[in-house]
N, C-alpha and C positions, 0 to 999 in steps of 0.2 A: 428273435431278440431285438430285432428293431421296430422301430414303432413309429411310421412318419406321422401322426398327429401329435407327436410330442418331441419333433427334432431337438427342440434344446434343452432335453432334460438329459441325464446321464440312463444309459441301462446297466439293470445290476449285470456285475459279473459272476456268471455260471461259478459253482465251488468247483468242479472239473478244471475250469482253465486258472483259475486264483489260484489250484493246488500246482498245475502245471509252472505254472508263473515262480510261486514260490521256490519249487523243488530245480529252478534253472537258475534262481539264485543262491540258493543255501550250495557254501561249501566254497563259493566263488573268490577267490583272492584279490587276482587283478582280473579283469576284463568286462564284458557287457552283456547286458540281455537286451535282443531286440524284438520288441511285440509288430507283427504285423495284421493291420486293419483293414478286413476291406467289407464296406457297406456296415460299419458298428460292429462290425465283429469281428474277435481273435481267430485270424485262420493258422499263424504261424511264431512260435516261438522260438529265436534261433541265440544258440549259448557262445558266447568265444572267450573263449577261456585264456588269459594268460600265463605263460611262466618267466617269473622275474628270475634272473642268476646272480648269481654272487660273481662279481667282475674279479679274477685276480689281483693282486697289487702287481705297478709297473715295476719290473727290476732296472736297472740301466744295465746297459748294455745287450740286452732281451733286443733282438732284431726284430720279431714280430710285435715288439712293441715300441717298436721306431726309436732302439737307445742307440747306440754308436757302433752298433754289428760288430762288437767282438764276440766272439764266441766264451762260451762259459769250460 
């Protein structure tokens, strides 16, 4: 895949790794895909996925939510 007589040209990417690439981001809500390169080429694809949550609402007086610790 690499070709040093033409360092500053781009090489095409394999449809193997484009489909890999793709199928790490479909579906992805919050988080990242990291491509890792070594010598022009894809040796490592790695996914991190996030889960966002729904934060409850504060109550007052909710001790774990630092209101005036009375108890409910």
């Amino acid at each position: 895949m690499s070709n040093p007589k033409h360092a500053g040209e781009p090489n095409p990417l394999p449809e193997d790794v484009a489909r890999s690439i793709a199928r790490a981001v479909r579906g992805l809500e919050y988080g990242s895909v990291e491509i890792i390169v070594h010598n022009s080429n894809v040796v490592q694809i790695e996914r991190h996925e996030r889960i966002r949550l729904q934060v409850p609402a504060v109550r007052a007086g909710d001790p774990v939510a630092g209101g005036n610790g009375a108890k409910a």
